[in-house]
C-alpha positions in Angstrom: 42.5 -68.8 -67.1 46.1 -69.9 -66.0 44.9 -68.5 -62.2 42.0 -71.0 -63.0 44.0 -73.4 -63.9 46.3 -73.3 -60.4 43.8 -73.2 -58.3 41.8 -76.4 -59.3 45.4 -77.8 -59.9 46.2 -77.2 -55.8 42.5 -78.6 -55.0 43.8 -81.8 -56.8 47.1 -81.9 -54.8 45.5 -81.5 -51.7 42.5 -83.9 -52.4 45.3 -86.5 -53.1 47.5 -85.7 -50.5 44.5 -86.1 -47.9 42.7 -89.3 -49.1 45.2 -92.0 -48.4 43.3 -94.6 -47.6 39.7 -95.4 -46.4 37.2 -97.5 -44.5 35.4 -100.7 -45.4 34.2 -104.4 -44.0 37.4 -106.6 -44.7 36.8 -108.7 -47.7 39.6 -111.4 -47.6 40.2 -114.4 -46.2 43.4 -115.0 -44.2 42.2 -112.7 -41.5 38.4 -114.0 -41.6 38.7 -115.6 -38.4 39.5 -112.4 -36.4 38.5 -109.7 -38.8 34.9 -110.4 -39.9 33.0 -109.3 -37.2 34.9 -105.7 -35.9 33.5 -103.9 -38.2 35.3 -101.6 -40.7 39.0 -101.8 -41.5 41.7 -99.4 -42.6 43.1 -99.8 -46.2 45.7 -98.3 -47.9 44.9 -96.5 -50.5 47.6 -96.3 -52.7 47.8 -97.5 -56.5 49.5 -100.3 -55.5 47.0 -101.6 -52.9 44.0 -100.5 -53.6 41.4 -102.7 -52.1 44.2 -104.2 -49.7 45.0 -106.9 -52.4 48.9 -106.3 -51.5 48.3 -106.7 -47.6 46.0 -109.6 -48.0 48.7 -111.5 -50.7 51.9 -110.4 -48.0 49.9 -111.7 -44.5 49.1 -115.0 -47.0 52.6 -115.3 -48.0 53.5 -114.3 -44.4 51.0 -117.4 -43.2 52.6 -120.2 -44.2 56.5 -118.8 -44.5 56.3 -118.4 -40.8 52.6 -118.2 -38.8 52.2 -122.3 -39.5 55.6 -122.8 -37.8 54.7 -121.7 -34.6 53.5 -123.1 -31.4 50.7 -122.2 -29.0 49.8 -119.8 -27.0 52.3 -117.8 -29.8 50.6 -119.2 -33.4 47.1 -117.5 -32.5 48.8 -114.4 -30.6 50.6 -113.9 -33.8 48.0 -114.3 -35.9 45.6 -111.7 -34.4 48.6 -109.1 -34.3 49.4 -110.1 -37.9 45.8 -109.4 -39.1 45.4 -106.1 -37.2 49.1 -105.1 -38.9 47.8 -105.4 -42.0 44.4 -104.4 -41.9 43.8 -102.5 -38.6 41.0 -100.9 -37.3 39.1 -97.5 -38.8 38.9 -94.3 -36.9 37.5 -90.9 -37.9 40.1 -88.2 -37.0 39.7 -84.8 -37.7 37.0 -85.7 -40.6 39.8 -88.3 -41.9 39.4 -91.7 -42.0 42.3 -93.3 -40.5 44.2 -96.9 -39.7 44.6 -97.0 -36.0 48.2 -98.6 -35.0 48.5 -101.9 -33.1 48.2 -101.3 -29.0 52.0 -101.0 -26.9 49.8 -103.7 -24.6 49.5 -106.6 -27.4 52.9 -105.7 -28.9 54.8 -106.3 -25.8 52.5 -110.2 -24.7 53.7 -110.9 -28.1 57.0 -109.7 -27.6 57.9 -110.6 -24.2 55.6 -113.4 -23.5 53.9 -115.5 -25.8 56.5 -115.4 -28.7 59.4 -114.1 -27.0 61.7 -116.5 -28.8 60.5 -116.3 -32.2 60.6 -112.8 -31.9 64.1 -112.4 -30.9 65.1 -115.3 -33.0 63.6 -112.3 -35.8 65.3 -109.5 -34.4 68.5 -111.4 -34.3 68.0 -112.2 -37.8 67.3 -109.2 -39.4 70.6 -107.5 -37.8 72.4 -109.9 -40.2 70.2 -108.8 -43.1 68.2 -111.7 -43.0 64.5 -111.6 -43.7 61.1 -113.3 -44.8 61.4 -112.6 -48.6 57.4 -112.4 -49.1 57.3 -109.5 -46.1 57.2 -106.9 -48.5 56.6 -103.3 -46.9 55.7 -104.6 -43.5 58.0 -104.0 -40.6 58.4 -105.8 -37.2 56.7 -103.2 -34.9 58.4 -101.3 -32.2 56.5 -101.6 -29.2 57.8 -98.6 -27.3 56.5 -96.3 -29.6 52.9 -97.6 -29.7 49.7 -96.1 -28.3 48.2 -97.4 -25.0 45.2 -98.8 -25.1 42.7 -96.9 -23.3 38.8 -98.3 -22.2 36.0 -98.0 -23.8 35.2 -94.5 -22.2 37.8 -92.7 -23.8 38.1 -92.6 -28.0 40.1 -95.3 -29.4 43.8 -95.2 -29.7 45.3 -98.4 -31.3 43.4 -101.4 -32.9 43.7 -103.9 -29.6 43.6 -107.3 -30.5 42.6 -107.9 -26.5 45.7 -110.4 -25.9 46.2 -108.9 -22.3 42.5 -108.8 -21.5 41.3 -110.1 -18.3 38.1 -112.5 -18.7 36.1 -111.3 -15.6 33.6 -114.7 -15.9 36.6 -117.2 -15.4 38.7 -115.1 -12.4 38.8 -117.8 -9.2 40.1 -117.2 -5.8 39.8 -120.6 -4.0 40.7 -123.1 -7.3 41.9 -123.0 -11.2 40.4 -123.7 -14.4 41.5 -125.1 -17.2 45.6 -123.3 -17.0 44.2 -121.3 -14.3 45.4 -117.8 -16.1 42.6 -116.1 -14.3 43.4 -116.7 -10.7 43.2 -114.4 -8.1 43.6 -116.2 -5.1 46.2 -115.6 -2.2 48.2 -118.8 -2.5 51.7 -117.7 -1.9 54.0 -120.8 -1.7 55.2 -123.5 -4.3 54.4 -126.9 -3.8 57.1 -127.6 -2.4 56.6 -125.5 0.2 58.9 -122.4 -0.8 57.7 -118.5 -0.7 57.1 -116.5 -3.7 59.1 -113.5 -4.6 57.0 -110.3 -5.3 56.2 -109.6 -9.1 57.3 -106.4 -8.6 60.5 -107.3 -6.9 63.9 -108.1 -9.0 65.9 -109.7 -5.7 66.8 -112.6 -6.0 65.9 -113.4 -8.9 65.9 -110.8 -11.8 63.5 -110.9 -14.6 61.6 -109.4 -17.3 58.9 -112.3 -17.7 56.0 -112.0 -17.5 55.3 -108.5 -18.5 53.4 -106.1 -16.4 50.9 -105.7 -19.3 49.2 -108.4 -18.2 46.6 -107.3 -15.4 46.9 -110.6 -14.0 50.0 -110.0 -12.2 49.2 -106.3 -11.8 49.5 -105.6 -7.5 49.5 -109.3 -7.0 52.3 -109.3 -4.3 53.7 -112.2 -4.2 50.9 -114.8 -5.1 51.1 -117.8 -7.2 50.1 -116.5 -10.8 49.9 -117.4 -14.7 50.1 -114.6 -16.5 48.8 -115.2 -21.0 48.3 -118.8 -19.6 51.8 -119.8 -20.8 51.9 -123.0 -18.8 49.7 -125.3 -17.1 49.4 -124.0 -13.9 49.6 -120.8 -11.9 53.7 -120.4 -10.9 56.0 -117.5 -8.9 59.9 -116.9 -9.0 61.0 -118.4 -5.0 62.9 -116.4 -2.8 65.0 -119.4 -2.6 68.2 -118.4 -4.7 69.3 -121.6 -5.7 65.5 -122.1 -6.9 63.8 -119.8 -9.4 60.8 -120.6 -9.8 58.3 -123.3 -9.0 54.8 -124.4 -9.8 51.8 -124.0 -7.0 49.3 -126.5 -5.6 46.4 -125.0 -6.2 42.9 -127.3 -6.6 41.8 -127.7 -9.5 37.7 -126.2 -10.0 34.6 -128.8 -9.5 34.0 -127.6 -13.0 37.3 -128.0 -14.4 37.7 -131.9 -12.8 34.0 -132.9 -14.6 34.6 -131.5 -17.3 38.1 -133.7 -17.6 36.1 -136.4 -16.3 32.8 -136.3 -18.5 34.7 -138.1 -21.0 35.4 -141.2 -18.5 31.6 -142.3 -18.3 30.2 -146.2 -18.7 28.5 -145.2 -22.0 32.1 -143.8 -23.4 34.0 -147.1 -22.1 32.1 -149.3 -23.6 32.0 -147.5 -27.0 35.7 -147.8 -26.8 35.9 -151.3 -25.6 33.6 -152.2 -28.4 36.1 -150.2 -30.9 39.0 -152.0 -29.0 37.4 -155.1 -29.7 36.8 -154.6 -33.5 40.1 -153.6 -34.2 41.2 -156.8 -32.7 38.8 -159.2 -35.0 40.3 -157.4 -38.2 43.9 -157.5 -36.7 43.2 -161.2 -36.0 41.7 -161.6 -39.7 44.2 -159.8 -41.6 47.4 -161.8 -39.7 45.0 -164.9 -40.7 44.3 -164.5 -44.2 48.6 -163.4 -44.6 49.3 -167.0 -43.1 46.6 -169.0 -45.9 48.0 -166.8 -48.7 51.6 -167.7 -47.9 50.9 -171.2 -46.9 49.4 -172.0 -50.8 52.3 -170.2 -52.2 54.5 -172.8 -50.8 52.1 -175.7 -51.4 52.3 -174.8 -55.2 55.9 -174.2 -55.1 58.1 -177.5 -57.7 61.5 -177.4 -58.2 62.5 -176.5 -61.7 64.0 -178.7 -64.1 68.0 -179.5 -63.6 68.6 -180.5 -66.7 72.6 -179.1 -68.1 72.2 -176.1 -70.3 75.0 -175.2 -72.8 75.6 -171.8 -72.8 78.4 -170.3 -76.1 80.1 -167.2 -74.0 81.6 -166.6 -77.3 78.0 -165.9 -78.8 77.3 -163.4 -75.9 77.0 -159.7 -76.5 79.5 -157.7 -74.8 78.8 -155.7 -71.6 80.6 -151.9 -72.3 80.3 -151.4 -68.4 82.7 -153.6 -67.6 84.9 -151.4 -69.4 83.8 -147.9 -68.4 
């Protein structure tokens, strides 16, 4: 009996020890926008967040304490890494079902590229101690010791959020669109003229931006490039020493310059001249109807009467402020 007794005991205890989470479609919202359509997520299992209510109520909290603060290309960077923090993707290991970690690759564009200031301005914080009081049990992630993310090919690794991904439809060679990340042509001066310093090369300037996670960069030599689209156009480091860096003259796409331009057609101007025009008749009629309205105020205005009023100070009720 007591044998029995240990043995369905141990069961138990390894049962327990083993089933620490599990796998299911995410049912929030905060992360809707990303997470909806990636198909099962990792959650906790414990008895405080069962159902990843805790995760969901922290990356809420975690939202508008700090996400709605920040600027693009960071603010939607962040917000994918945020979501697959808290709710990252399911694998099955060894018959388990388990939370894969964020990918080194996304952790470092975050890092070092997209948020770099925000995220040393967090780093700097917390070695005083200082902290977002709704971040609960979540930690700011160490990139070094995160998984590489590996192609589809080979099993999953890490939940990649696809930050560093290179968009094969909208690589050019000859022009840019839009903040021409994607280039991937030869152009190797600034527009002023000046040579590019190789990526790979720290002389003579030194640098740590942009990060080689970003296959844009990846053995381009020393052409004009735009790594996470950070600004709005392709750029290099000169080897110029008193320069730095520069932007590149590079045309802008056939594409690119209607699209900017589609906007600018006789149909659209005369909408807005006839908008323009409206605003003007009720500007006119507003300023008009101001000058009637103040013009009878005066035209009923009459002097009051001047006659001599007695007034008895002595029948006055004190003022006690006067004496405070």
């Amino acid at each position: 009996m007591i044998t029995a007794f240990v043995i369905l005991l141990l069961i138990i205890t390894v049962c327990k020890s083993e089933i620490d989470g599990y796998c299911a479609s995410y049912n929030g919202k905060i992360c809707s926008s990303y997470l909806n359509n990636t198909g099962f997520v990792w959650y906790n299992a414990t008895k405080d967040n069962t159902g990843g209510w805790l995760n969901e109520q922290i990356t809420t909290k975690l939202w508008d304490q700090m996400i709605v603060g920040l600027k693009e290309p960071c603010r939607s960077a962040a917000e994918k890494l945020l979501c697959l923090y808290a709710f990252p993707e399911c694998s099955m290991q060894n018959n388990r079902e388990v939370g894969l970690p964020l990918c080194y690759e996304d952790c470092i564009a975050v890092k070092q590229q997209f948020c770099h200031i925000d995220w040393a301005l967090i780093e700097d914080n917390k070695q005083r101690n200082i902290t977002f009081k709704s971040k609960g049990h979540f930690q700011l992630p160490d990139c070094d010791t995160l998984p590489h993310f590996k192609n589809q090919n080979s099993s999953r690794t890490c939940s990649y959020a696809g930050l560093t991904e290179m968009k094969t439809d909208e690589i050019t060679y000859d022009c840019i669109k839009d903040r021409g990340r994607f280039y991937q042509g030869k152009v190797n001066k600034t527009k002023d003229g000046l040579d590019c310093q190789w990526w790979n090369v720290q002389t003579p300037h030194y640098h740590v931006r942009p990060p080689n996670v970003f296959p844009e960069i990846q053995d381009a030599e020393n052409y004009c490039r735009n790594a996470g689209g950070e600004v709005h156009v392709p750029w290099c480091f000169t080897t110029n020493s008193s320069v730095r860096w520069q932007y590149c003259d590079i045309p802008r796409c056939v594409d690119s310059v209607v699209k900017e331009e589609q906007m600018l057609t006789p149909t659209f101007l005369l909408i807005m001249c006839g908008l323009g025009l409206v605003v003007i008749i009720i500007l006119m009629l507003i300023v008009f109807l101001v000058c009637r309205l103040f013009h009878k105020r005066r035209s009923g205005y009459g002097r009051t009467g001047t006659a001599e009023v007695t007034i008895d100070l002595d029948k006055l009720p004190s003022n006690m402020s006067y004496h405070r």
